[in-house]
N, C-alpha and C positions, 0 to 999 in steps of 0.2 A: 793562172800562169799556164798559157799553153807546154804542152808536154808533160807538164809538173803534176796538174791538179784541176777537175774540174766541178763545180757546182760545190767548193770545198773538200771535195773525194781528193786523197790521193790517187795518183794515177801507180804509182810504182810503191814499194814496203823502201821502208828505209835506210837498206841496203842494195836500193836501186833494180833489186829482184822485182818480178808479175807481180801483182797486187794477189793477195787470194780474198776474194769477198768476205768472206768471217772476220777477215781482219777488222773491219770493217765497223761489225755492231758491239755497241757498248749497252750499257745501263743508264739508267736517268742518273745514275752517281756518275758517270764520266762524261755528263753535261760539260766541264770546262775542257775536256780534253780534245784540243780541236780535229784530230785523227779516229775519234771515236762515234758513233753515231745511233742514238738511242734504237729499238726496236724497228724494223718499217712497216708503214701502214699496208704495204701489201707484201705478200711474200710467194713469188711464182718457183718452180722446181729449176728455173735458170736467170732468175730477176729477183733483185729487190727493189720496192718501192716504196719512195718517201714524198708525203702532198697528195692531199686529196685529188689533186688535178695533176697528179704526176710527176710533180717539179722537179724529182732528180729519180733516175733510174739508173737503176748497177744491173750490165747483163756482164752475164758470167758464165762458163763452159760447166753444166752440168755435172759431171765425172770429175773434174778437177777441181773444180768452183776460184779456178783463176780470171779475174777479172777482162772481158773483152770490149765493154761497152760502156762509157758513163754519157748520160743525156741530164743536162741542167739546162729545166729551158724558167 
């Protein structure tokens, strides 16, 4: 849903506040929770990434680690 959510990422916390990236990772126990997202397979100091081939990437502002970028390709 444009605005809403991309590659299943929220785009906003659900108080319609910036997303902060941490929100973000869960555990393999919060596999059904569809807001949560296990570990990523890469972890840069302003990205996470999930997909061998990079299928969804969360760029995020360093300092604050508020969400500025989701790529689902």
């Amino acid at each position: 849903i444009p605005d809403v959510s991309a590659g299943g990422f929220p785009l906003w916390d659900e108080n319609g506040d910036p997303l902060v990236a941490d929100d973000l990772l869960g555990r393999p126990a919060d596999f059904s929770n569809p807001d949560k997202f296990c570990e990523p397979d890469y972890v840069y100091l302003d990205a996470f990434v999930w997909g061998s081939l990079f299928e969804v990437v969360v760029i995020f502002d360093p300092d604050t680690h508020l969400v500025e970028q989701v790529w689902a390709g």
